[in-house]
C-alpha positions as CSV (number, residue, x, y, z in Angstrom):
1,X,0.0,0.0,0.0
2,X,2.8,2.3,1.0
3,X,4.3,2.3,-2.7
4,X,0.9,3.1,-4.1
5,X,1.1,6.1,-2.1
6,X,4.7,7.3,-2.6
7,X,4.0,6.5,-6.5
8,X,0.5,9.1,-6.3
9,X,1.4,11.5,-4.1
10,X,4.8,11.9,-6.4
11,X,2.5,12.1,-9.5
12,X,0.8,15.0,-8.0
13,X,3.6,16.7,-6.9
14,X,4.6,16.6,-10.1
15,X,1.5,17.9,-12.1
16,X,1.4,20.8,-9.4
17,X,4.8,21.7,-10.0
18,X,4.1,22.0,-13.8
19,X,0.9,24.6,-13.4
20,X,1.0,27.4,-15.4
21,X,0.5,29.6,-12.6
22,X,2.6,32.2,-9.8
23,X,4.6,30.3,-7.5
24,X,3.0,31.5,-4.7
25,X,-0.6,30.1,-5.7
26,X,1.3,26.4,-6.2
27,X,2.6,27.0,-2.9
28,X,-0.8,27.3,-1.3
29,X,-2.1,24.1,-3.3
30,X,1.0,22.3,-1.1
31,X,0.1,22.9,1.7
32,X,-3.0,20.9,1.6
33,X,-1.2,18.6,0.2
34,X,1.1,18.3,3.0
35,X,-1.9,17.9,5.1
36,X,-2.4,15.1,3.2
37,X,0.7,13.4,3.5
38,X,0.2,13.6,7.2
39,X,-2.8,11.5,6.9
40,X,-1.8,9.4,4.6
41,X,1.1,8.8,7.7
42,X,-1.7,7.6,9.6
43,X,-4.0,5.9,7.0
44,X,-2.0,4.4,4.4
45,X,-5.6,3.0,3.1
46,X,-6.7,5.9,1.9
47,X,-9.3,5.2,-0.7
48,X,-8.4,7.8,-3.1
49,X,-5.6,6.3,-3.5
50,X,-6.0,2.7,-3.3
51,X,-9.4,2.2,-5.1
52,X,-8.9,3.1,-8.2
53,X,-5.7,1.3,-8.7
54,X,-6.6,-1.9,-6.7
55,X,-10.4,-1.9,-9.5
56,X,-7.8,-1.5,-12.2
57,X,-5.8,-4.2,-11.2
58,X,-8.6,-6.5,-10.2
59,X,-10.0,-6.2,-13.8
60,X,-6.7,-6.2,-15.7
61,X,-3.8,-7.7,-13.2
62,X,-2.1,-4.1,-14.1
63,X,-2.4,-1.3,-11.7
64,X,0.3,1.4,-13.5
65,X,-2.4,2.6,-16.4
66,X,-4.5,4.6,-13.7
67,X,-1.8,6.3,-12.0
68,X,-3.3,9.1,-13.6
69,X,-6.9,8.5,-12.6
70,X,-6.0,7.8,-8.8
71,X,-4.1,11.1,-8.7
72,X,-7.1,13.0,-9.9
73,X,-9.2,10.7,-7.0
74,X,-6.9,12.0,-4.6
75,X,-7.0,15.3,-5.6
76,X,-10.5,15.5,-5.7
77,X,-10.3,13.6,-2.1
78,X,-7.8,16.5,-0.9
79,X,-10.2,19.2,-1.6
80,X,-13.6,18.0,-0.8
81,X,-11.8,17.2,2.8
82,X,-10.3,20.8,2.8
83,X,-13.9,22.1,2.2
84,X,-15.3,20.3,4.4
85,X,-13.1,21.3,7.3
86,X,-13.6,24.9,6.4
87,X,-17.5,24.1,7.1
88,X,-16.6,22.4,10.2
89,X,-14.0,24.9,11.2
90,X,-11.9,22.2,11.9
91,X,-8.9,23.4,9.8
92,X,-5.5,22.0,10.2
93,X,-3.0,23.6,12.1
94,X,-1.2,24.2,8.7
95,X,-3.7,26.9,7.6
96,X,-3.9,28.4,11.0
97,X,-1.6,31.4,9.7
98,X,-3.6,32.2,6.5
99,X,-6.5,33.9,5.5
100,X,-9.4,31.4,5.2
101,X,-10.2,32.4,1.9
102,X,-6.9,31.3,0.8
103,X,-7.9,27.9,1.3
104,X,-11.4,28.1,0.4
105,X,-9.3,29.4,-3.2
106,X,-7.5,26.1,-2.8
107,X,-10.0,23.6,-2.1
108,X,-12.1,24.8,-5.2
109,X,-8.4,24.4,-7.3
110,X,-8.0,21.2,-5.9
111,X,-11.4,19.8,-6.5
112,X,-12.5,21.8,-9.4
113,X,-9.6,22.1,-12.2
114,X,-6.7,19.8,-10.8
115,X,-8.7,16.3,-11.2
116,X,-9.3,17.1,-14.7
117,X,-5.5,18.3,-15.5
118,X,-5.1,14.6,-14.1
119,X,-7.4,12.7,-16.1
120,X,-6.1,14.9,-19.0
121,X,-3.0,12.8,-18.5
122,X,-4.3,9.3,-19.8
123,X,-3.8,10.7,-23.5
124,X,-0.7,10.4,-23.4
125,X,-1.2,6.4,-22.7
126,X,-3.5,6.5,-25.7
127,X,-6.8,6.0,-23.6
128,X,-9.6,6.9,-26.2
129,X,-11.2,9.8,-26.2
130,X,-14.7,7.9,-25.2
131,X,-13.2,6.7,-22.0
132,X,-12.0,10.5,-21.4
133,X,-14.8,12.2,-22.0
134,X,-16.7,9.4,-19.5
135,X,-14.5,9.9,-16.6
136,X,-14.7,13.8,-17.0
137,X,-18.7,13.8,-16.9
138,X,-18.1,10.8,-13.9
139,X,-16.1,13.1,-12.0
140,X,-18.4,16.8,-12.5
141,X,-21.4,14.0,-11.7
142,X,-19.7,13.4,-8.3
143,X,-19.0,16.7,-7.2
144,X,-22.4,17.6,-7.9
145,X,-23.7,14.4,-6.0
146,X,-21.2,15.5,-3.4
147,X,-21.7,18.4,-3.3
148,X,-25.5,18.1,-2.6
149,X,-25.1,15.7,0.5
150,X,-22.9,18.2,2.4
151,X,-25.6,20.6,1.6
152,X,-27.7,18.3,3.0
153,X,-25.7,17.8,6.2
154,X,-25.6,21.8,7.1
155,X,-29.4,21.6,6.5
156,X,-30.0,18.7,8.8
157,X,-28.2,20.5,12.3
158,X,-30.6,23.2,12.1
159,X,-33.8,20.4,11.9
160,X,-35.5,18.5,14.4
161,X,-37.1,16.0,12.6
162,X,-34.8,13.7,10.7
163,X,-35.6,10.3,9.7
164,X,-33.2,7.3,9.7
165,X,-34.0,6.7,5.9
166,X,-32.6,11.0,5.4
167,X,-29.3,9.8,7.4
168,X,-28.5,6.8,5.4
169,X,-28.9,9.1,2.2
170,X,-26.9,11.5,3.2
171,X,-24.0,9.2,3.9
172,X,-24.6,7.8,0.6
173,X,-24.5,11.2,-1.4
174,X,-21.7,12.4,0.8
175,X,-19.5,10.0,1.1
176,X,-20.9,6.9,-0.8
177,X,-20.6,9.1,-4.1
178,X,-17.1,9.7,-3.3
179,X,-15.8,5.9,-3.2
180,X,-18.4,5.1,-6.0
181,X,-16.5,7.4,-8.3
182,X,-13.0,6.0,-7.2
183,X,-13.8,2.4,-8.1
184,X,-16.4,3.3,-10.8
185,X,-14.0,5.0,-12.8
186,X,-11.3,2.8,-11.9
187,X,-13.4,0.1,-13.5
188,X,-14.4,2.5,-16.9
189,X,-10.6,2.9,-17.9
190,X,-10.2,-1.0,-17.3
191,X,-13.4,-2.2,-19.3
192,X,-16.3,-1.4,-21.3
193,X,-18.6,-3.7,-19.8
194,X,-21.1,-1.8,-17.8
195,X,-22.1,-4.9,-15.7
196,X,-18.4,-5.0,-14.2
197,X,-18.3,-1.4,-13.9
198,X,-21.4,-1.1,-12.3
199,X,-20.5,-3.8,-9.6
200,X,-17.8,-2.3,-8.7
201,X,-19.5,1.0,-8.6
202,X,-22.2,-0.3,-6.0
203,X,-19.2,-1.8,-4.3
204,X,-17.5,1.5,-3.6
205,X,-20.8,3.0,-2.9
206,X,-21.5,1.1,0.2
207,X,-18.0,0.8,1.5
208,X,-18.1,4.2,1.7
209,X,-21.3,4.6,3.2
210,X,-19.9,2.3,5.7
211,X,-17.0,4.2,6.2
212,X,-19.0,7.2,6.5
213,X,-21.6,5.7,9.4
214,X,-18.2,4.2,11.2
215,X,-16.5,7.6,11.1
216,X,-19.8,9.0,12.9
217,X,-19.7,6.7,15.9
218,X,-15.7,6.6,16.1
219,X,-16.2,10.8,15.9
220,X,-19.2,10.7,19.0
221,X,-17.4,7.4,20.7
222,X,-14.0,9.0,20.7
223,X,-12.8,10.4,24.2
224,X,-12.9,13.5,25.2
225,X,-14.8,16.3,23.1
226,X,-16.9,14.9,19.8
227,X,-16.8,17.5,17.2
228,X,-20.3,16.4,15.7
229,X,-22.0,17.4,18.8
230,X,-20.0,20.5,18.8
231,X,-21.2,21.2,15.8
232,X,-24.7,20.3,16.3
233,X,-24.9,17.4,13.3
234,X,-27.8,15.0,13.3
235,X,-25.9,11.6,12.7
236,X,-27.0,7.9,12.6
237,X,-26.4,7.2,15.9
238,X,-28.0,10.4,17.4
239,X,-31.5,10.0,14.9
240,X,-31.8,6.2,15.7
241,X,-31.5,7.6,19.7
242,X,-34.2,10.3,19.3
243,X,-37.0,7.7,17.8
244,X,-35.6,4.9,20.2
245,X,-36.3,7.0,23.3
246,X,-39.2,8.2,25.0
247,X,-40.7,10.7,27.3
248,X,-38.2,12.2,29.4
249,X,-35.5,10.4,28.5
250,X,-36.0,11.5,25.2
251,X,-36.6,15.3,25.9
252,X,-33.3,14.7,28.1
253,X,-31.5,14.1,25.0
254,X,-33.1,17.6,22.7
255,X,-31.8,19.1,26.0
256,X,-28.5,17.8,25.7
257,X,-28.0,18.0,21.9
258,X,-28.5,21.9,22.7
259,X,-26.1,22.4,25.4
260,X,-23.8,20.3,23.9
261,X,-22.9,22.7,21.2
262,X,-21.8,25.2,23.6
263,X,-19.7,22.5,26.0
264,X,-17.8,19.4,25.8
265,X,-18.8,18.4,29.6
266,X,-22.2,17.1,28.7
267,X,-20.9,14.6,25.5
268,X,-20.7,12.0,27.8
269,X,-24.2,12.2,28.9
270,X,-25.1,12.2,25.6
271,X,-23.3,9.0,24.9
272,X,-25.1,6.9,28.1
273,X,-28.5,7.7,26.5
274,X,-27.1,7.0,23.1
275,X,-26.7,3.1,24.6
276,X,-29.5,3.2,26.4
277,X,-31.2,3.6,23.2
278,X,-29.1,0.7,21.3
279,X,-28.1,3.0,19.0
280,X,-25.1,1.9,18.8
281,X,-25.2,-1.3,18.0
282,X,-28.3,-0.4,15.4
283,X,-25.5,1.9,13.9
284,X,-23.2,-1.1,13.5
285,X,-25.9,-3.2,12.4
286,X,-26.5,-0.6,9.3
287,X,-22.9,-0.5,8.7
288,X,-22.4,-4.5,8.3
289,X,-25.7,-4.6,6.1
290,X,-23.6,-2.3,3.6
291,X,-20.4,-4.4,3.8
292,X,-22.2,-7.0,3.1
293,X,-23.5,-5.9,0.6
294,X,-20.3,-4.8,-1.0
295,X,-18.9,-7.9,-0.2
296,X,-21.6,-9.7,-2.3
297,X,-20.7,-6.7,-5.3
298,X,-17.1,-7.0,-4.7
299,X,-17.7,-11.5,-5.2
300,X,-19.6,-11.3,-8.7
301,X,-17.0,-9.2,-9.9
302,X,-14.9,-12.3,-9.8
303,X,-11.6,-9.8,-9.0
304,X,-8.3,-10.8,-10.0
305,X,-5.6,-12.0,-7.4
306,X,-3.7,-10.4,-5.0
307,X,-6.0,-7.4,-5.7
308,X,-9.2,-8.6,-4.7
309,X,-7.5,-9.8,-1.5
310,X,-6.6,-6.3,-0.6
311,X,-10.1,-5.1,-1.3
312,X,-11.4,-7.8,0.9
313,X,-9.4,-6.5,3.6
314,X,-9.8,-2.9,2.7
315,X,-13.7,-4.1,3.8
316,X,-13.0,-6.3,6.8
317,X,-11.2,-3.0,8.5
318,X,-14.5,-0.9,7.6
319,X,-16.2,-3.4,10.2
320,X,-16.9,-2.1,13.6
321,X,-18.1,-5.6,15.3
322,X,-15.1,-5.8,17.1
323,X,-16.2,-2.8,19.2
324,X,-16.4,-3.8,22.9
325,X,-20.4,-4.0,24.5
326,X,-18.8,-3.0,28.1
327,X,-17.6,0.5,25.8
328,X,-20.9,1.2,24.4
């Protein structure tokens, strides 16, 4: 996994490099990316990267041809996460001495023009122009899919009533959209059949889903402060907890929700009525319903070896069942 990444992340730092534009304005574009190598020095997994070359390779047995398309992933990857922690105001320490606009400029570079630069790149390996033209209307698809479900998200905080069947949808647009594009177009450079593509495209779509629902209970679960509740989101586990309860356990927890935007000391209050309601094991439930289900994608796809062994266990370390009872 680890050559995967230095092989990207070099790809990128060379397409940034050879921008037509002022120094200064490459320089801001890497420093997001050296937020992202910081990750990447904590999750090696990352999707963006992996996906699309570990489809390709499943299809083919050849993982080099989509260099090109997994550096455009991770680009796209690198700016929807930049955005979003400009909504969150969660920004890395990185951009803590410059303007926010400046990386509000640079997320929009890095989602907007930079993955298509990328994909531009596969000319040169003769890819036809078909292909092309369906991995840059895949990719302006996403965003807009993407882009839609974060919407979605701001929305959601300022409502009270939020159904279960809203938060699964969410997490698909948001994030489900994401991964679908990294495997889906993984899949277009590698074949023209649409059954194959689209198996692999369902595939991505509820791994990351499921990596989106798992990220929401690790973010509430985590100790200490929860930055969801800080910032007042209506998650899984939360919606699940406001139908599950009743009466004045269930007016405890509006109660709660409200104060715990302003302070961190009553998050773990809200966690005890969170598994009083079972909504953390419902969560997991959901979230082993869409591994399966990409599991059952990822089989009839009949992936080629050792890269359909690596997606396997890309999917077995999306499972939370491992998760102690005694911590929930």
């Amino acid at each position: 996994m680890q050559e995967r990444v230095e092989q990207v992340f070099a790809f990128i730092e060379e397409l940034i490099e050879a921008l037509p534009v002022p120094l200064r304005h490459r320089e801001l574009l890497q420093v997001h990316l050296g937020v992202g190598r910081e990750q990447i020095d904590i999750y090696p997994e990352l999707p963006a990267i992996q996906l699309p070359l570990l489809v390709h390779a499943a299809i083919t047995g050849d993982q080099r041809p989509a260099l090109p398309l997994a550096g455009a992933c991770t680009l796209l990857y690198l700016g929807a996460d930049l955005f979003d922690n400009l909504i969150d105001h969660e920004l890395s320490p990185s951009w803590h001495t410059r303007d926010p606009a400046e990386a509000n400029l640079a997320a929009a570079t890095l989602l907007a023009a930079l993955p298509q630069l990328s994909v531009a790149r596969l000319r040169e390996q003769g890819t036809p122009p078909a292909r092309l033209w369906a991995l840059a209307h895949l990719f302006a698809e996403t965003l807009l899919t993407m882009s839609a479900g974060e919407h979605e998200d701001m929305l959601v905080a300022k409502r009270e009533n939020v159904g279960l069947k809203m938060c699964r949808t969410m997490a698909e647009r948001k994030s489900g959209s994401e991964f679908a594009l990294f495997t889906r177009a993984g899949a277009i450079l590698a074949t023209e059949d649409p059954s194959v593509i689209e198996k692999y495209a369902v595939f991505g779509l509820c791994l990351g889903t499921a990596s989106q629902i798992c990220s929401d209970i690790e973010d509430i679960w985590s100790e200490g402060i929860s930055r969801d509740l800080l910032n007042g989101k209506r998650t899984l586990p939360i919606v699940h907890a406001l139908y599950a309860l009743r009466g004045a356990s269930r007016e405890r927890l509006h109660e709660l929700l409200r104060v715990a935007r302003k302070s961190a000391e009553y998050h773990d209050e809200v966690r005890a009525l969170l598994a009083a309601a079972g909504s953390i094991h419902y969560t997991i439930l959901v979230v082993e319903i869409y591994l399966q289900r990409a599991r059952d994608q990822l089989a009839a796809a009949s992936p080629r070896e050792p890269a359909g062994w690596v997606l396997r266990i890309l999917l077995d370390g999306t499972s939370l069942l491992s998760i102690d009872d005694a911590n929930c």
